[in-house]
Phi, psi and omega in degrees: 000123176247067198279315196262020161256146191242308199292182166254337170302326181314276188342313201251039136281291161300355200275270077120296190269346190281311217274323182307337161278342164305127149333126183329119162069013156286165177223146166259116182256088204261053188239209181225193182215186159247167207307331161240042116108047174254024218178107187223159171197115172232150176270159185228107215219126179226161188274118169312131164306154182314121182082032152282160172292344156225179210263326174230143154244162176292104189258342210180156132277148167253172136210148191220117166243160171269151164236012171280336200259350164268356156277356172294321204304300202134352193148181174259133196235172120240072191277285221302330180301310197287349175244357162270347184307157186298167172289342192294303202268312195337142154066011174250193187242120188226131189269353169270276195295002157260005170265351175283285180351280195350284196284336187281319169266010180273309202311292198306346182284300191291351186251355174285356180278306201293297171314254251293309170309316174305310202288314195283311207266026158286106161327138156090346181296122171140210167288134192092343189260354143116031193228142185271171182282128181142312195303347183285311185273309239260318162301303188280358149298324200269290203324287183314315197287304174324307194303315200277298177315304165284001191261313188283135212269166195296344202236028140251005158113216188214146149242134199291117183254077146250122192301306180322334171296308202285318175291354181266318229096005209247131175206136211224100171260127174268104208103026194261180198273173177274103188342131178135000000 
């Protein structure tokens, strides 16, 4: 966590000395959480072979929401992303990672329709029926996460669509460009 570099230079100075120390093809998994980790948003940053032309690539963002605790919540939100970020993005203005937000939360709009519909034609929905707290927002992730993968344009990179990810709260942007 590089909550006490305030520049982005500082950051890629350290992302820079961290990954230079890591084995040819070793990852740095370099982000924050919230104070109990129901919320992660990490850069996935691997060291190049040796004489690559950059000291590091960006291979990737992780993300990890609980989604039991935004269905306590009320829903699926992403607010909790937007206030967890690694120091490289946190308080800046990075215009590839806010057209990702952007478009990632247009996902979650458009796909709450889509959700609401599933949920109402399930027989049977509900309490006593064999479904866990949760199973809701847990729906409206994997949608929202499909939904975002078809939304996102090629030159911000991928979002990886495995359902076993998306049910868990895991959404894996591959590519995405590097801050700055």
């Amino acid at each position: 966590v590089l909550r006490q570099y305030e520049s982005l230079a500082e950051c890629r100075k350290a992302h820079r000395t961290v990954v230079g120390q890591l084995a040819e093809g070793g990852v740095l998994l370099e982000g924050s959480s919230d104070p109990i980790g129901d919320v992660v948003a990490v850069h996935l940053l691997r060291r190049p072979p040796v004489g690559g032309a950059e000291p590091f690539v960006h291979e990737a963002m992780f993300f990890a929401l609980n989604l039991r605790r935004l269905a306590r919540e009320g829903g699926l939100s992403l607010d909790l992303v937007a206030e967890n970020l690694p120091q490289l993005l946190y308080g800046r203005t990075d215009g590839p990672f806010e057209e990702f937000l952007r478009i990632w939360r247009a996902a979650v709009e458009h796909s709450a329709a889509a959700h609401q519909q599933l949920m109402l034609r399930q027989s049977g929905y509900g309490r006593g029926c064999g479904h866990r707290p949760g199973d809701g927002v847990r729906l409206h992730f994997v949608l929202a996460g499909r939904r975002l993968a078809e939304m996102l344009p090629g030159s911000l990179g991928e979002v990886v669509v495995r359902k076993r990810w998306l049910r868990r709260g895991w959404l894996l942007w591959r590519r995405p460009p590097y801050p700055g």
